[in-house]
SETORMAR-304689 format. One record per atom (N, C-alpha, C): x, y, z. Coordinates in steps of 0.001 Angstrom, whole numbers, padded with zeros to 6 digits, always signed. Example, Ala and Ser with C-alpha at 12.3 -4.5 7.8 and 13.67 -1.06 7.14 Angstrom:
+013190-005690+007800;+012300-004500+007800;+013200-003300+007800;+012850-002250+007080;+013670-001060+007140;+012900+000030+007870;
***
This chain:
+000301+020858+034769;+000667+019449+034669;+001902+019166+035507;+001848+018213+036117;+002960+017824+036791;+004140+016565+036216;+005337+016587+035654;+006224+016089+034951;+006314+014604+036178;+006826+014759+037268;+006821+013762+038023;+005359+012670+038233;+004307+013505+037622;+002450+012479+037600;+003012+011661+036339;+003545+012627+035502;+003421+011606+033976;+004345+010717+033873;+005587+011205+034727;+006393+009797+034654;+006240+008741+035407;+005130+009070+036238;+005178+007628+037607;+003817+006970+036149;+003302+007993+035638;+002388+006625+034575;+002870+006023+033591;+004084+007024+033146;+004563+005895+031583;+005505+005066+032133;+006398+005040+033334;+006673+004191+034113;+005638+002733+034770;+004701+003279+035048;+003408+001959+035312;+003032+000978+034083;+002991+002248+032918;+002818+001828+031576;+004045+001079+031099;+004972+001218+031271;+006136+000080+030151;+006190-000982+031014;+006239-001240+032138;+006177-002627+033226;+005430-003241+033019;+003779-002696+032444;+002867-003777+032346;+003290-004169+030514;+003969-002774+029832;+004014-003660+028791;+005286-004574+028809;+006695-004623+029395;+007515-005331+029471;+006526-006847+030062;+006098-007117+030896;+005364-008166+031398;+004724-009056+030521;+003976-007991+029187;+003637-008912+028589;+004411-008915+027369;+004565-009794+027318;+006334-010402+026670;+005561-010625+024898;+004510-011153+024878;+003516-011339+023516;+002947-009754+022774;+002733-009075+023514;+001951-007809+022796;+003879-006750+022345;+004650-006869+023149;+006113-006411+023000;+006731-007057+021935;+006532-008617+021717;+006978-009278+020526;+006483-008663+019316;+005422-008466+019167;+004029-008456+018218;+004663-006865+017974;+004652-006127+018784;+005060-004816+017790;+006256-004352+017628;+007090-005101+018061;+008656-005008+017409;+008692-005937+015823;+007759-007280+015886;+007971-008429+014999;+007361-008154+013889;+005701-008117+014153;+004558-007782+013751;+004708-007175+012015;+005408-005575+012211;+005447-004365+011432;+006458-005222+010533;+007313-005384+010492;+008891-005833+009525;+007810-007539+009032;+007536-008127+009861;+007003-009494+008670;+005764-008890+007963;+004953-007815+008430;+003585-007440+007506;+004677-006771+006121;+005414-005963+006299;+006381-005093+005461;+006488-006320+004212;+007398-006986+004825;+007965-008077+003642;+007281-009091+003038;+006236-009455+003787;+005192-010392+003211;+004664-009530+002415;+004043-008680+002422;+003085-007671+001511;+003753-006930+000510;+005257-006843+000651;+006292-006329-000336;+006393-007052-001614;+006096-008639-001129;+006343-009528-002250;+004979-009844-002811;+003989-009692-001597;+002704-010572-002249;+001781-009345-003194;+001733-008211-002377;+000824-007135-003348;+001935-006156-004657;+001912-006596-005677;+002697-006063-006681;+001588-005821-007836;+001734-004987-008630;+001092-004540-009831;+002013-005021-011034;+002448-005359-010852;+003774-005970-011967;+003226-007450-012446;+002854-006961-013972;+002319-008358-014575;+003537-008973-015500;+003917-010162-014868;+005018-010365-015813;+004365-011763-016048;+005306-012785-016998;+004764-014278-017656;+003521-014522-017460;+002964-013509-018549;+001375-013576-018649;+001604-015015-019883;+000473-015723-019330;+000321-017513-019971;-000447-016766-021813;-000126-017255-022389;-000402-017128-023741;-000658-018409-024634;-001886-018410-025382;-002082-019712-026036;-002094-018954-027551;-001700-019619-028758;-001295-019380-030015;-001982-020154-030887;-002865-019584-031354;-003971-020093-032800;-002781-020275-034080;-002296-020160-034666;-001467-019995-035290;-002520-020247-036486;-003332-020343-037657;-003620-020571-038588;-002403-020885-040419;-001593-019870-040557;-000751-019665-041358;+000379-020573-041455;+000981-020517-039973;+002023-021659-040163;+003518-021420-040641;+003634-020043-041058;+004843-019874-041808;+005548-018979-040886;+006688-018789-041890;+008526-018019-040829;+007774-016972-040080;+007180-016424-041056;+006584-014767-040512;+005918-014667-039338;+004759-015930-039227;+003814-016138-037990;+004572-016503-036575;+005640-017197-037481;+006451-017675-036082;+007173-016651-035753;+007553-015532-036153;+008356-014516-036199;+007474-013897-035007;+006527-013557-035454;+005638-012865-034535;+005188-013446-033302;+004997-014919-032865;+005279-015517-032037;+006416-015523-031026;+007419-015389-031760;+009009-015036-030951;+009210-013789-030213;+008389-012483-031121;+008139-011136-030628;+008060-011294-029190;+006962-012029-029337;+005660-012243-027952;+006908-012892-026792;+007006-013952-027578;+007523-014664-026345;+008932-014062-025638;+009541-013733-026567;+011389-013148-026287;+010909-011492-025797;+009863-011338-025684;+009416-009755-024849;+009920-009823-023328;+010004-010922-022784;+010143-010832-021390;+008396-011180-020655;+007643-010506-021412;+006271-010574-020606;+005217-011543-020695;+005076-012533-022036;+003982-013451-022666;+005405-014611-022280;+004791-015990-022140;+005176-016812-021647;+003761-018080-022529;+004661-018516-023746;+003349-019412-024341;+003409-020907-023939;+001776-021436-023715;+001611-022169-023105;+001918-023078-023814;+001035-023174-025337;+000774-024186-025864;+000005-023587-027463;+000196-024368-028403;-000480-024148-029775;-002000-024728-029633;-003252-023636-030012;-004463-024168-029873;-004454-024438-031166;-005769-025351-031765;-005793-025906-032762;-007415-025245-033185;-008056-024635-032269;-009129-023929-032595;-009429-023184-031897;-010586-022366-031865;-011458-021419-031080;-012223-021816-029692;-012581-023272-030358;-013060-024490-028631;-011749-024317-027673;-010757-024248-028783;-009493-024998-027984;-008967-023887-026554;-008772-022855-027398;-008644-021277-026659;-009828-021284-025746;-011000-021399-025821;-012192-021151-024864;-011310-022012-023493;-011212-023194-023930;-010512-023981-023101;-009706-023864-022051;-008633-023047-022742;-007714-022643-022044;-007676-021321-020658;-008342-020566-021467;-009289-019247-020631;-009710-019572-020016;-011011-020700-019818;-011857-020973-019067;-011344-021597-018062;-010167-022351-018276;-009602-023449-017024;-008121-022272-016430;-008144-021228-016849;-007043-020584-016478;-005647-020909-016753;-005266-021413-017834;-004658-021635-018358;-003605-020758-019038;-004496-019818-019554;-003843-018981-020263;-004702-017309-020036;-004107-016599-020424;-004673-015140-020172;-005368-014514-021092;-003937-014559-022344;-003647-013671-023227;-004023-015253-024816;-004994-014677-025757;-004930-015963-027225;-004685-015003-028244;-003418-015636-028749;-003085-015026-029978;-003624-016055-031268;-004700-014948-032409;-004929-015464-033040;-004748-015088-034423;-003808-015887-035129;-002887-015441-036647;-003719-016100-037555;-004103-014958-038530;-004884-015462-039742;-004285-016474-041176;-004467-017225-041557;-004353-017781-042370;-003614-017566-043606;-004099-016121-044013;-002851-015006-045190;-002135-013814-044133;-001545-014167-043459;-000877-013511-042986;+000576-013137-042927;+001428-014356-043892;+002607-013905-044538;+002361-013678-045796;+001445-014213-046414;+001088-013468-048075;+000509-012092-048063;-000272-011689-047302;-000702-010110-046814;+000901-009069-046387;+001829-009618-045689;+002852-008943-045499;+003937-009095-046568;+003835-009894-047300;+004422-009641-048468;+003912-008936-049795;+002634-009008-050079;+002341-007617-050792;+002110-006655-050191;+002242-005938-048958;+002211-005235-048469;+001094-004487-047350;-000191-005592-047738;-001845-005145-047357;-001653-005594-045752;-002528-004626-045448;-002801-004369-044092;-003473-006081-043962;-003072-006327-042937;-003442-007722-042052;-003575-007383-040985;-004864-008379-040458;-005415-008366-038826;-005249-009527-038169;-004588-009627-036824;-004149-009850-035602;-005072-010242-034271;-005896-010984-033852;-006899-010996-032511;-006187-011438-032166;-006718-010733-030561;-005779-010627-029344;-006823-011073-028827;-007069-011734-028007;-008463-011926-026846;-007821-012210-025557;-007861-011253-024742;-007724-011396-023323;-009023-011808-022164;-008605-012309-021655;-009333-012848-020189;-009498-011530-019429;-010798-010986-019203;-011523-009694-018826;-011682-009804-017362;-011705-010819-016868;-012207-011436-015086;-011102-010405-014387;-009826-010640-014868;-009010-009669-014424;-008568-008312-015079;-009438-007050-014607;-009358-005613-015369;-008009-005512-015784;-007615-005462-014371;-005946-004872-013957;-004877-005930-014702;-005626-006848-015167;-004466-007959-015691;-004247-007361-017087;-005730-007531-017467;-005822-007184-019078;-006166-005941-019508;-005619-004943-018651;-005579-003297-019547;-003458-003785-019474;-002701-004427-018948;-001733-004597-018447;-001015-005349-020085;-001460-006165-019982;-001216-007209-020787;-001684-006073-022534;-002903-005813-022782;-003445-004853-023975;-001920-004016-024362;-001666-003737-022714;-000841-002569-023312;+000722-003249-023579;+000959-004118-023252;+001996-004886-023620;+002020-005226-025196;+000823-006146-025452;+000972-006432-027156;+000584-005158-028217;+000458-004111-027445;+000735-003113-028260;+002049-002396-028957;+002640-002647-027972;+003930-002385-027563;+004936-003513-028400;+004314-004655-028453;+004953-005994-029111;+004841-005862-030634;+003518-005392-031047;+003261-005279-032137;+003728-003867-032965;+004152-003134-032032;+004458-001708-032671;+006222-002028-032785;+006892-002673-032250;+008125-003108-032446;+008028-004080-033580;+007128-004854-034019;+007287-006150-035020;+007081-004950-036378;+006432-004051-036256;+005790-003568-037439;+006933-002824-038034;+007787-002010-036964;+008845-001598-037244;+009854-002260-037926;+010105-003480-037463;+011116-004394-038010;+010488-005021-039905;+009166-004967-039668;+008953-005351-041095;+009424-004603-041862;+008681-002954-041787;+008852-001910-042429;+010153-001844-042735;+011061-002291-042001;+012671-001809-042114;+013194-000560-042515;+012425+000133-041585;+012561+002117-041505;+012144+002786-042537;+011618+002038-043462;+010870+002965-044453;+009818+003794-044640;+008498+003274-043285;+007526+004150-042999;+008333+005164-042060;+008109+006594-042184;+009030+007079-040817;+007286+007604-040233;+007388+007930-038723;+006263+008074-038788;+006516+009733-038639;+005653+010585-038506;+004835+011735-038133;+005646+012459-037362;+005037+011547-036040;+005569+012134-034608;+006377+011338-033931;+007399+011463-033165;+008449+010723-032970;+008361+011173-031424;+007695+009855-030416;+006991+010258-029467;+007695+009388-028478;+008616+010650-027680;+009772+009744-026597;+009441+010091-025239;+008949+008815-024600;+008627+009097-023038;+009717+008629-022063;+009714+009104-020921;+010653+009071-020115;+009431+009705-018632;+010035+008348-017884;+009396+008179-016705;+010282+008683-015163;+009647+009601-014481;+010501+010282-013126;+010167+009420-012401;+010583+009707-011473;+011037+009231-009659;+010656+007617-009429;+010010+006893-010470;+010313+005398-010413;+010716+004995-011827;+011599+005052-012531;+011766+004823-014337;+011868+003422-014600;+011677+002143-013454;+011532+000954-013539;+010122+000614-013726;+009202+001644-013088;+007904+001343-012666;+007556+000140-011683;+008657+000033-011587;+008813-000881-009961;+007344-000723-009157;+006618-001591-008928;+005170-001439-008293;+005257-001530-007155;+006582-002207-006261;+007766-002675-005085;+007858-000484-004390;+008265+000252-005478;+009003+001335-004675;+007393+002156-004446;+006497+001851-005420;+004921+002236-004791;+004204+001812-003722;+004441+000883-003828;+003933+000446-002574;+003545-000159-001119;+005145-000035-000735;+006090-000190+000170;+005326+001317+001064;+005790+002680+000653;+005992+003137+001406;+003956+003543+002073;+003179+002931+001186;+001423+003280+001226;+001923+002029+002368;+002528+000658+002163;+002010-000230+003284;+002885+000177+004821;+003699+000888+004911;+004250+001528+006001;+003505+002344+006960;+002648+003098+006023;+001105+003943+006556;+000594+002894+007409;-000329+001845+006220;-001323+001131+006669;-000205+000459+008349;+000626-000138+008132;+001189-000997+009103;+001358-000235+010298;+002120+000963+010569;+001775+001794+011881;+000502+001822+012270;-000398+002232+011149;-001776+002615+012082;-002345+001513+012533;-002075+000367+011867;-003405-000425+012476;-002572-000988+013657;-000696-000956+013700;-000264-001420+014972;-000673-000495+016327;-000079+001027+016020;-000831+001668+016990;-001961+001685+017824;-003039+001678+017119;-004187+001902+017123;-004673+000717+018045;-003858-000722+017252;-004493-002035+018507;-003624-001456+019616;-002371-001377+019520;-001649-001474+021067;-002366-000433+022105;-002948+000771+021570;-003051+001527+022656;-004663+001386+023090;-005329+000694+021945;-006662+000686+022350;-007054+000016+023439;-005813-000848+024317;-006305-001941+025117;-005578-000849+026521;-005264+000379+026106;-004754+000704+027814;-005852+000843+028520;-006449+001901+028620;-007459+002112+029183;-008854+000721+029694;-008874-000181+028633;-009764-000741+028629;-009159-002129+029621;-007685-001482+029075;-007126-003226+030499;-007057-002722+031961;-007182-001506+032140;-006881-000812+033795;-008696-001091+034104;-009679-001231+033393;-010985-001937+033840;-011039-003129+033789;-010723-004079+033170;-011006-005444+032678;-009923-005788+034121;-008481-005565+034267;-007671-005915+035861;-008099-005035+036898;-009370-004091+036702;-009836-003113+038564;-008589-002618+039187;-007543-002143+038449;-006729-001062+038596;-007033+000782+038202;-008187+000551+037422;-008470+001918+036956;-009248+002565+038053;-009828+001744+039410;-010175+002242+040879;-008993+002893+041851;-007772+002684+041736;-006790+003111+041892;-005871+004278+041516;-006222+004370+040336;-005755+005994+039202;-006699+006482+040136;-007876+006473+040184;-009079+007652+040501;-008836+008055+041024;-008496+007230+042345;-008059+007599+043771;-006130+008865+043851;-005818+008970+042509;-005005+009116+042869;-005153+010771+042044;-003756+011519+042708;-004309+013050+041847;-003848+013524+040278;-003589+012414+039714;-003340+012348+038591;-004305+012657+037596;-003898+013545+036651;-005211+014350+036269;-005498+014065+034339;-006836+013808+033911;-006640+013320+032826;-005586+013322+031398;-005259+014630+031281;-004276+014683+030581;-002986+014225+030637;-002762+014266+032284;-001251+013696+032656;-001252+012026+032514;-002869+011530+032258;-002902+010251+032322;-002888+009811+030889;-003151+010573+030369;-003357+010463+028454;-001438+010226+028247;-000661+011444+028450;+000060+011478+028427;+001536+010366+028556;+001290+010021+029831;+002216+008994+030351;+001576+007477+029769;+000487+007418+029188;+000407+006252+028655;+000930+006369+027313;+000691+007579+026268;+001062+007327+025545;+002494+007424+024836;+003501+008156+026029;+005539+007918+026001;+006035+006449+025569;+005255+005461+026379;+006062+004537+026398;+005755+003628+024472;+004354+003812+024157;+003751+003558+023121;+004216+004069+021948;+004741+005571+022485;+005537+006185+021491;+006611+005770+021118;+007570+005490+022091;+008566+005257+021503;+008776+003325+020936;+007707+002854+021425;+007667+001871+020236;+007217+002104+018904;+006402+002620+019094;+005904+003115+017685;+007281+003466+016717;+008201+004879+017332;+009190+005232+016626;+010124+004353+016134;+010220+003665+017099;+011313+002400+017039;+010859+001490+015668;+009569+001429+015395;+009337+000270+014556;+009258+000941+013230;+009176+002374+013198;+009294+003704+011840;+010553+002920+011772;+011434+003625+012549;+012966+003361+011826;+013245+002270+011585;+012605+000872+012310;+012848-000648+011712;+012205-000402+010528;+011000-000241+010332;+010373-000700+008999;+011005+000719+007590;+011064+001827+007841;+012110+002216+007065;+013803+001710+006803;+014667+001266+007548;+015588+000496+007528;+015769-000384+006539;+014516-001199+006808;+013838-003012+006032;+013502-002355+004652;+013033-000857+004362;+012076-000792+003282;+013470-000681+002279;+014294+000283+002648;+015490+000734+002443;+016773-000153+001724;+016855-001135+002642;+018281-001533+002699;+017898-002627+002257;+017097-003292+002594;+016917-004846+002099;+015912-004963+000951;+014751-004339+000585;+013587-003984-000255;+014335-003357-001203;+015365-002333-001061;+015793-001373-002008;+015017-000171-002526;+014281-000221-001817;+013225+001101-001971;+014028+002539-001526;+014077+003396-002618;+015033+004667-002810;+014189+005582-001631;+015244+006437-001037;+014926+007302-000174;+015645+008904+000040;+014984+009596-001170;+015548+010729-002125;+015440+011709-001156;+014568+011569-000074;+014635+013269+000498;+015104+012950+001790;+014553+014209+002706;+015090+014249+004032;+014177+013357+004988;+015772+012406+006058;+015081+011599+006901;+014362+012290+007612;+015415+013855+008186;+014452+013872+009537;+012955+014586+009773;+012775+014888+008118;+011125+015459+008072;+010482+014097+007840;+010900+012700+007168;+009899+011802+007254;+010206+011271+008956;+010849+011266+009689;+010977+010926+011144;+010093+011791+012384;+009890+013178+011369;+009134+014243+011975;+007519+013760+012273;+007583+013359+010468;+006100+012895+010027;+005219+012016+010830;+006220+011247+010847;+005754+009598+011459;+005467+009967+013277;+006510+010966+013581;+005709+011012+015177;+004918+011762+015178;+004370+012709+014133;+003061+013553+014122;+001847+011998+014548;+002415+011457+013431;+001384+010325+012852;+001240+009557+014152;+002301+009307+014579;+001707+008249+015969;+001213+009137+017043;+001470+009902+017183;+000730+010885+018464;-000789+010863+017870;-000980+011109+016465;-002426+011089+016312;-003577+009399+016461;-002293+008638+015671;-002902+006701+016293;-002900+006503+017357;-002115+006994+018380;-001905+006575+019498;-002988+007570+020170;-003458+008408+020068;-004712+009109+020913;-005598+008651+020579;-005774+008694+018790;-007412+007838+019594;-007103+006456+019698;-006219+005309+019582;-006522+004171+020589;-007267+004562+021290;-006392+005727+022068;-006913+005534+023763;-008224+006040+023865;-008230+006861+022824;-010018+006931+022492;-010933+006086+022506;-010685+005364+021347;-011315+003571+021715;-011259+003282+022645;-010116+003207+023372;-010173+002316+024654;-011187+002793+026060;-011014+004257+025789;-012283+004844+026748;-013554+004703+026522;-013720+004459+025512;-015258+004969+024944;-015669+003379+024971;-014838+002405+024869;-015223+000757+024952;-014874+000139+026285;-013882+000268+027358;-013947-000057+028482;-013755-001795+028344;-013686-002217+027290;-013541-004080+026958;-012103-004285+026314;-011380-005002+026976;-010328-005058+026271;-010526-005955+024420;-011517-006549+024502;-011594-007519+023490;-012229-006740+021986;-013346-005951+022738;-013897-004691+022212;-013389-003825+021464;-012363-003113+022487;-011579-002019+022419;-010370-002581+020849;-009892-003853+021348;-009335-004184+019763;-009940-004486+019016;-011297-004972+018460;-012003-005777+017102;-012279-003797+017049;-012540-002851+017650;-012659-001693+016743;-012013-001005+016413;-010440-000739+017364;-009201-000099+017028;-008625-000691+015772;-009015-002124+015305;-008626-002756+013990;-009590-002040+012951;-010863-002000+013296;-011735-001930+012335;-012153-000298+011959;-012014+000667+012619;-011821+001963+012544;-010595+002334+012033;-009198+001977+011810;-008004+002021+011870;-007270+001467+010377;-007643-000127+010116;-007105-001143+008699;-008153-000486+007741;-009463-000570+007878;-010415-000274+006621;-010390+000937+006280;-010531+002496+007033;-010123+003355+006283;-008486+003940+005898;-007634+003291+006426;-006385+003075+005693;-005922+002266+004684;-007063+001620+004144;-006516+000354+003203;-007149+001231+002243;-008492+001673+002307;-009795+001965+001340;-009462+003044+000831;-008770+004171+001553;-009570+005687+001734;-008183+006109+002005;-006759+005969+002100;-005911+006446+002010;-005329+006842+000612;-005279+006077-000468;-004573+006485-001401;-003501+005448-001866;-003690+004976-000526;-002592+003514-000580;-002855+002245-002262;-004360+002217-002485;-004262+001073-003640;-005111+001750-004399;-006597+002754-003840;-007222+003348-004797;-006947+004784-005328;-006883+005161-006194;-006972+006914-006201;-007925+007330-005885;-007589+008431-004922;-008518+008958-004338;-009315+010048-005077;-008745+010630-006430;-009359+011783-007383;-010070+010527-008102;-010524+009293-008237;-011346+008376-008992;-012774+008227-007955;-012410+008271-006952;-013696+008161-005635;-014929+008903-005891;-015844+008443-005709;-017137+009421-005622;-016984+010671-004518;-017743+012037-005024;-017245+013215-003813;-017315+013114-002422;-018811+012220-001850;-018941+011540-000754;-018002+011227-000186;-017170+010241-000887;-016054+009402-000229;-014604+010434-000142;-014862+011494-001320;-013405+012160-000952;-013682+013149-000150;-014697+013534+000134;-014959+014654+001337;-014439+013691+002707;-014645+012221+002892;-014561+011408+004147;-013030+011076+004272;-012430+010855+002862;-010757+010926+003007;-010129+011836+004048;-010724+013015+003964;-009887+013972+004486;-009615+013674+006023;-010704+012570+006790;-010642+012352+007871;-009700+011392+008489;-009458+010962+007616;-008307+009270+007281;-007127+009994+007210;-006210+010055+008632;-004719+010536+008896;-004064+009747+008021;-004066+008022+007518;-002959+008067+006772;-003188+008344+005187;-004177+009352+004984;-004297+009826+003624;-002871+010980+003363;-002601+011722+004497;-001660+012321+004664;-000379+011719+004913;-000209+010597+005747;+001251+010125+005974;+001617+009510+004793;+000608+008781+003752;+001078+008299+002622;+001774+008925+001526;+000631+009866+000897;+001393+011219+000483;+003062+011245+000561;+003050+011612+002177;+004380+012030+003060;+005493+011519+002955;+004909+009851+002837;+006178+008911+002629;+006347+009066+001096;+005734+009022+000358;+005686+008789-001219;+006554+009884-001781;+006130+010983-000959;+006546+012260-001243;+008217+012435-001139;+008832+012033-000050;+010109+011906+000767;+010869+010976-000046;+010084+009572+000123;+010909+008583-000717;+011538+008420-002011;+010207+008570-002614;+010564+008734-004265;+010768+010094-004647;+009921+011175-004293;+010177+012538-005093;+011487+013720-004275;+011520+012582-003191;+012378+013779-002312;+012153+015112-002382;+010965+015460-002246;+010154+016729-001983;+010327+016713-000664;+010541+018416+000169;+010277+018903+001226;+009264+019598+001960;+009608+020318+002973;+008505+021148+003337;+007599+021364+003133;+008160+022490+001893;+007702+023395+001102;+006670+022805+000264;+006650+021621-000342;+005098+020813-000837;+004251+020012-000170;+005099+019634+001043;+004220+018379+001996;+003498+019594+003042;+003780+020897+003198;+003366+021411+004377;+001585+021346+004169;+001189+020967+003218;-000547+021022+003503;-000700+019357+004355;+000375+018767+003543;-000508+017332+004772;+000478+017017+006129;+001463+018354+006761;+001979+018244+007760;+000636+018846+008671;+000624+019774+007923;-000917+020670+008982;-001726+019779+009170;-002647+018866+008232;-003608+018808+008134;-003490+017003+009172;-002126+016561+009080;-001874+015422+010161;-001587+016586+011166;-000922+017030+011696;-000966+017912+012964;-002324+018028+013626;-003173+018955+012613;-004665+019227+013059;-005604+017647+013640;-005067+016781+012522;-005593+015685+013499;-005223+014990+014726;-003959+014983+014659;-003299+014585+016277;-004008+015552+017461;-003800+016806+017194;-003887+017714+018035;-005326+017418+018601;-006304+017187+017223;-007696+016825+017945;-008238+015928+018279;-007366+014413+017931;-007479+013090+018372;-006929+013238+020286;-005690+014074+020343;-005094+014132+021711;-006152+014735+022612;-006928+015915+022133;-007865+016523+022795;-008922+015893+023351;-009596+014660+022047;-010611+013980+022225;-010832+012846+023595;-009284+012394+023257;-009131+011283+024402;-008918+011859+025796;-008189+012983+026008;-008215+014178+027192;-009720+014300+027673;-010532+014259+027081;-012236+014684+027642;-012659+013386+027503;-012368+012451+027018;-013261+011478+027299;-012858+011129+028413;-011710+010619+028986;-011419+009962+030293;-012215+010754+031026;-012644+010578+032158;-013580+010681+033203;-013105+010191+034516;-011713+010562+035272;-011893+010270+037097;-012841+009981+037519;-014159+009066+037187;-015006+008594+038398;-015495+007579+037714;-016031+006740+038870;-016836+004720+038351;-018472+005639+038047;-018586+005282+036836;-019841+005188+036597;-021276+004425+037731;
***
């Protein structure tokens, strides 16, 4: 290989990208507004879930239990239903989520002491809302029961949990660093998919041929200048995740800095993969998006678990590089784990760069079809 071939191309390469002043905006800008828009908009955090209140009984006690709900921080009541139509009502028009429905002897039952029942009816349309919410008025009701009892039941087992490396359960420090994955790859992946395919679409790629620049040195020098945007926008969008997000960053930078250029050497080859194998600039991006966002959104780990997947689909994970960078970040950020536990998905992103770089090396072809 000749050092002076690859720099006269990543030199050719940053001029045409300085020139275009829109695709240079887009991946400096691009990464930091996807970051923060998606920081705020995708959260698992169910808070002022809408609550409608049957109340039947009417007395201190019912309202007592009402106050539970509401002074929890999490139920937020809408309004007193006056029946069972009334609640349908409310559910049905979205109104409310969560219907609390208090029976009729329900401070005379707690004053002789007899077990009394409580319906809860949640709105099912949303799983994730209402296993969320279930587990909240459990939680509401296991504190009210306590306060009745006034420590006289003791129970059994005295069952104290304590939560590691997020103890807020912050859904913000989860999934920040899964959308950092998704956001490199699918930026990569468009920017580089259009090299190759724009040196045909402008009849400059008759010109390389002619010249003794040899495929790898051409793989190469396109993908320096790509790189170091890429890097540049790691350390912006870690920076942003960091300092302004507040998302904790327990382990070592320079193995997640390591990570991330494994990771773009492997996005950034096959772009150029795409971009050979499609020859359309327009092409070359509707599939560098669509090979690139869907199995990083789906099949990374980023929103689904991947040990819940059918075997099919987790045998196909393994092919999805940011199944590994996610991990990586998750791993670094919150658990501040090193090496020594991430080294199966340093290899196993390595092994893919190495064979994404290879792939795009043999596809280019020095001659016009």
């Amino acid at each position: 290989m000749s050092l002076m071939r690859i720099k006269a191309i990543a030199g050719k390469e940053w001029i045409q990208i300085r020139r275009d002043r829109l695709s240079l905006a887009m991946a400096f800008l691009l990464p930091v507004m996807l970051l923060i828009i998606y920081a705020y908009a995708i959260t698992f955090d169910v808070n002022n879930i809408l609550m409608a209140v049957y109340d039947q009984d009417k007395s201190s006690k019912s309202r007592e239990l009402i106050a539970a709900f509401t002074e929890s921080g999490y139920f937020t009541g809408v309004a007193d239903a006056a029946s069972y139509k009334e609640i349908d009502r409310y559910i049905d028009s979205e109104k409310a989520w969560v219907a609390l429905v208090i029976p009729f002897d329900f401070s005379k039952r707690l004053r002789t002491g007899k077990p009394v029942s409580v319906q809860v009816i949640l709105d099912g349309s949303n799983s994730n809302t209402a296993m969320i919410a279930q587990g909240y008025v459990a939680a509401v009701a296991e504190r009210f029961n306590r306060r009745q009892s006034k420590g006289t039941a003791r129970p059994v087992i005295d069952l104290q949990s304590r939560v590691w490396y997020n103890p807020e359960l912050k859904s913000r420090n989860y999934v920040i660093p899964g959308l950092i994955a998704l956001i490199m790859s699918v930026i990569v992946s468009v920017l580089t998919s259009l090299t190759i395919a724009r040196e045909w679409d402008r009849g400059t790629m008759e010109q390389l041929i002619a010249t003794p620049v040899r495929p790898v040195e051409l793989v190469i020098g396109k993908l320096i200048p790509y790189i170091l945007i890429g890097f540049a926008d790691t350390v912006l969008c870690v920076f942003v995740s960091s300092v302004l997000l507040g998302v904790p960053l327990r382990g070592s930078i320079v193995l997640l800095f390591f990570a991330s250029l494994i990771f773009l050497v492997g996005g950034l080859s096959f772009g150029v993969l795409v971009s050979t194998g499609t020859g359309n600039q327009l092409l070359a991006s509707q599939v560098g998006m669509l090979t690139s966002f869907l199995p990083s959104f789906l099949l990374s780990g980023f929103i689904f678990s991947i040990s819940n997947m059918p075997v099919p689909l987790r045998v196909i994970t393994y092919a999805v590089p940011a199944r590994y960078f996610v991990s990586i970040l998750k791993g670094v950020s919150l658990k501040g784990i090193g090496l020594r536990y991430l080294a199966p998905e340093m290899a196993l992103l390595s092994l893919y760069a190495a064979v994404a770089f290879f792939l795009a090396c043999k596809k280019i072809r020095k001659r016009i079809e």
